[in-house]
LOTIKE-378998 format. One record per residue (C-alpha): residue in three letters; x, y, z. Coordinates in steps of 0.2 Angstrom, whole numbers, plus 5000, padded with zeros to 4 digits. Example, Ala and Ser with C-alpha at 12.3 -4.5 7.8 and 13.67 -1.06 7.14 Angstrom:
REM LOTIKE-378998
ALA506249785039
SER506849955036
REM end
This chain:
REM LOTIKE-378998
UNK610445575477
UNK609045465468
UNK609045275468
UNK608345215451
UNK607745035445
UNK607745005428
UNK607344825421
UNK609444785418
UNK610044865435
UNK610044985451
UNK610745135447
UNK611245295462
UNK611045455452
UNK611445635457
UNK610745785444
UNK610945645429
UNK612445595434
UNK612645415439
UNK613545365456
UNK613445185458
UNK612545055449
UNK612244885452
UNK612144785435
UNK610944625435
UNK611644455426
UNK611444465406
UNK610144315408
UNK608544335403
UNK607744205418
UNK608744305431
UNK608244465425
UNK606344415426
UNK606544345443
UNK607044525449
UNK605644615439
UNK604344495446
UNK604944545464
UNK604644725458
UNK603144685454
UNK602644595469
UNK603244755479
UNK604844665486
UNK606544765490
UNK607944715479
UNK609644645487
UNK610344765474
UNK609344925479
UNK609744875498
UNK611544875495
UNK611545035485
UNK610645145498
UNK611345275507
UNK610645405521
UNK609545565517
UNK609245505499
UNK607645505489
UNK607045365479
UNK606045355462
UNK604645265466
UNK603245225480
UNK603945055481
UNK605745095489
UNK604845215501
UNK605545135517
UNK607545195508
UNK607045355506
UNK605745495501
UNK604845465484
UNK605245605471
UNK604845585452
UNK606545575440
UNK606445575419
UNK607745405420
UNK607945405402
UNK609545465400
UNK610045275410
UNK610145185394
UNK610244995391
UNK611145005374
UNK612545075385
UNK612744945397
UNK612744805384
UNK611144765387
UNK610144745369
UNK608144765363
UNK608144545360
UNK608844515378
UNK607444625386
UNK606144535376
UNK606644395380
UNK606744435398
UNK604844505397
UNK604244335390
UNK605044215406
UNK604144375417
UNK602544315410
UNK602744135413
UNK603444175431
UNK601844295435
UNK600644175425
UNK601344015437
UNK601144135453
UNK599844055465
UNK597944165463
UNK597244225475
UNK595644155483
UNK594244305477
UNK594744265458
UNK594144075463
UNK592444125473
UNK592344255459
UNK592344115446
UNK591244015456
UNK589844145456
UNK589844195439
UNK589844005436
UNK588043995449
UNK587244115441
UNK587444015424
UNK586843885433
UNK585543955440
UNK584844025424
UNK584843855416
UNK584043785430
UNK582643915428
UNK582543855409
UNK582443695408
UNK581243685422
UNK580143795414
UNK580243695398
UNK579943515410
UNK578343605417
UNK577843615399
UNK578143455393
UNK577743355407
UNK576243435411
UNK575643385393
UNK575243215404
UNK575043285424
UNK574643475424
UNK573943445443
UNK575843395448
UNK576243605449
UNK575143625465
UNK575943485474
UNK577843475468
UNK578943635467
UNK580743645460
UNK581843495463
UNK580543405470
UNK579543425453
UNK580943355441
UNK581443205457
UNK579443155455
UNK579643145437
UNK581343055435
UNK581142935447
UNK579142885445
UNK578742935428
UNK576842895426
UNK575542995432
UNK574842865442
UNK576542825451
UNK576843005455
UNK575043005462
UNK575442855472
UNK576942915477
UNK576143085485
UNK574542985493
UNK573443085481
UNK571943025474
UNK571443165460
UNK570943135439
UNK572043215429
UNK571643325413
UNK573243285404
UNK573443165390
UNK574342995391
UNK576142995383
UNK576942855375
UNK578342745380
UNK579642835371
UNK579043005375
UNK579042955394
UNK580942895392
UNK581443065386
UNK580543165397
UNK581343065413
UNK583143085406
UNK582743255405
UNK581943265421
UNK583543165429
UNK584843305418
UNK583643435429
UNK584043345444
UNK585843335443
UNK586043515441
UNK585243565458
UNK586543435464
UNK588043525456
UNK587243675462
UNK587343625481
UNK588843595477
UNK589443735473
UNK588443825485
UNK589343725499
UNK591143765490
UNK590943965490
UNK590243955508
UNK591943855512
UNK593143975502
UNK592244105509
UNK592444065528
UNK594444065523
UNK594444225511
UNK593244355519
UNK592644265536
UNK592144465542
UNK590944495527
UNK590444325528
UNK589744385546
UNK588744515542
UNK587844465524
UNK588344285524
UNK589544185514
UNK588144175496
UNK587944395498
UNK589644425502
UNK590344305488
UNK589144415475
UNK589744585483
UNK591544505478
UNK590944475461
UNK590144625459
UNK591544745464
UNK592644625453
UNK593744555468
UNK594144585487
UNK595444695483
UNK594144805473
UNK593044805487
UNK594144835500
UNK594645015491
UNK592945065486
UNK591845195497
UNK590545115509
UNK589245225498
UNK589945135483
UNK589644945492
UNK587845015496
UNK587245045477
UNK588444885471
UNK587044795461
UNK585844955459
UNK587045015443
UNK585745035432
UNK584545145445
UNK585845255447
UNK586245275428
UNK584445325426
UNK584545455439
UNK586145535433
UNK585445515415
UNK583445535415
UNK583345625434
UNK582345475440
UNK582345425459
UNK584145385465
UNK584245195473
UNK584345185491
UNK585245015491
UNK585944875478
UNK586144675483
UNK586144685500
UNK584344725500
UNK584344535498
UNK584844555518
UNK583544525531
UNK584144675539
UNK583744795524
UNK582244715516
UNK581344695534
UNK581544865538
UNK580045015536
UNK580245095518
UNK580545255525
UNK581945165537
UNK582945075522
UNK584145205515
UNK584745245533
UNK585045035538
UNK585745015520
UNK587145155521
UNK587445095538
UNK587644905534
UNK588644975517
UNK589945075529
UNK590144905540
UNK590444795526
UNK591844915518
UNK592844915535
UNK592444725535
UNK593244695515
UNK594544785521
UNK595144695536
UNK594644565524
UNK595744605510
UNK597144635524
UNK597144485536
UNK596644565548
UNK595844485565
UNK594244435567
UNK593144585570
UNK591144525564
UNK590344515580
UNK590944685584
UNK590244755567
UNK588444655568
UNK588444745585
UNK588744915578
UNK587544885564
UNK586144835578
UNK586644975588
UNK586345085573
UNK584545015566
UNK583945015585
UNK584545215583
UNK583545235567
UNK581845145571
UNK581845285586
UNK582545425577
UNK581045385562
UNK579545285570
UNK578245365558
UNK578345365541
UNK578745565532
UNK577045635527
UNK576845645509
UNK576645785500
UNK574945855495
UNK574145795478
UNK574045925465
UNK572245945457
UNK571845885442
UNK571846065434
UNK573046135440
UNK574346185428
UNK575746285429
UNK575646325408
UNK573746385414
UNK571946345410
UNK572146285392
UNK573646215392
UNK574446365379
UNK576146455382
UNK575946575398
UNK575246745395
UNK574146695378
UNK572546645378
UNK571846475372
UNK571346415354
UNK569546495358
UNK570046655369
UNK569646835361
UNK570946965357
UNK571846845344
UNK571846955329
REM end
């Protein structure tokens, strides 16, 4: 016998031939209630009640009732149980207010939240560029002595030339022209807008580093809480990371250089964002494939003790990955000798350059 669950009921069938079923109430909201603990994965009262020994079940769901088998359930049809087509629609409609209301989980915030930094960090790179144009109309000399946030705070805060010069103990004549009253209003608003968004971006910095130490504390051990919340956005969530190949979480990042090896035959990438790891990016070229597929098999063991709460494993995967670079650094201390240079006029299409076997433009026997 198979146990079956259709959105109206439980049905116990044996060769198309139904056993015992186990109707749910005509109610659209009670009906949605169930399906949204099919969903979730959660057993049924109904499917609990209707179980027996040594039989099979129709889906990977009920395997703790029984063996999973595939059954064609069409012939189980609502129309015969009273159930109509308005009910079930009705019923689908309170499922997706149900499974809308459910609580998210964290990834899909720290997801959000880096999308939203790299936006931020893109109009941070805009407008400063545009306030090292228009400000240095008036001070070009303030570029060698403010950089970033310090550049717009000088400008926001002091405006003229001669209180930003005042400001840094720098005696130096400026170049740039002098700016009105007006112009020097504007460009401190905008200056002070600048400002503001390296706030919110501290912010927000400080927010995914919180979120996380609760979500992925084990990733956050190895790359830190910034790289491992990109690794989450990359892979689209913890979950996808936790079910993707550690070669895949090496290359995450590095999508277009692969392409271009599959497609053009160019160089395969040796390693995606966690190049941006002191570990990799410290490490001898010839040393960097072999310390990026190592950190890239600890950080897939880390999503997925991650992903399943698992206990608190980073120090024991930084020691591994410690372990492991100390191996490769003694395995390869020199670098690969290169291949030799092929001379200049070496051809393998011959000395003119025509097709193999024929003679150039100028050679005798053409007839």
């Amino acid at each position: 016998m198979i146990l079956v669950t259709k959105w109206f009921g439980v049905f116990l069938v044996e060769r198309e031939r139904i056993v015992k079923n186990a109707l749910f109430e005509k109610d659209p909201v009670t009906i949605a209630a169930k399906l949204a603990k099919v969903q979730r994965g959660e057993l049924l009262p109904e499917e609990e009640r209707l179980a027996v020994k040594r039989m099979k079940v129709a889906e990977p769901r009920l395997s703790s009732l029984g063996k999973p088998e595939f059954l064609d359930s069409s012939f189980i049809r609502a129309e015969d149980y009273g159930y109509s087509p308005q009910l079930r629609q009705k019923a689908m409609v309170e499922l997706g207010k149900i499974r809308t209301r459910e609580p998210l989980p964290a990834d899909r915030f720290i997801l959000q939240a880096v999308r939203g930094m790299d936006d931020l960090i893109e109009m941070i790179n805009l407008m400063s560029e545009r306030l090292h144009e228009w400000y240095g109309l008036h001070f070009p000399e303030l570029n060698d002595y403010a950089r970033e946030e310090r550049y717009a705070e000088l400008i926001a805060q002091k405006g003229l030339r001669d209180d930003v010069l005042a400001s840094l103990d720098l005696q130096l004549e400026s170049v740039g022209a002098e700016l009105e009253e007006k112009d020097l209003t504007v460009v401190r608003s905008y200056a002070a807008s600048l400002v503001s968004l390296y706030e919110e971006k501290r912010r927000l910095e400080s927010y995914i580093a919180e979120r996380m130490e609760e979500t992925a504390p084990n990733l956050s051990a190895i790359v830190g809480p910034s790289l491992g919340a990109r690794l989450i956005s990359l892979a689209g969530g913890l979950r996808r990371l936790a079910v993707l190949p550690s070669g895949t979480v090496q290359l995450l990042g590095a999508e277009k250089a692969l392409f271009a090896h599959l497609r053009q035959g160019k160089r395969p990438p040796k390693h995606g964002i966690i190049f941006q790891h002191p570990t990799v990016h410290r490490a001898p070229y010839w040393q960097r494939g072999n310390v990026a597929r190592a950190m890239g098999g600890k950080l897939a063991i880390a999503a997925r003790v991650d992903y399943y709460k698992g206990e608190f494993i980073g120090d024991e995967l930084n020691a591994d990955i410690a372990r492991r670079v100390e191996e490769i650094q003694k395995k390869y201390p020199e670098p690969p000798p290169r291949p030799p240079a092929r001379p200049k006029g070496d051809r393998k299409q011959g000395g003119h350059g025509g097709r193999p076997g024929r003679p150039g433009p100028r050679g005798k026997g053409r007839r």
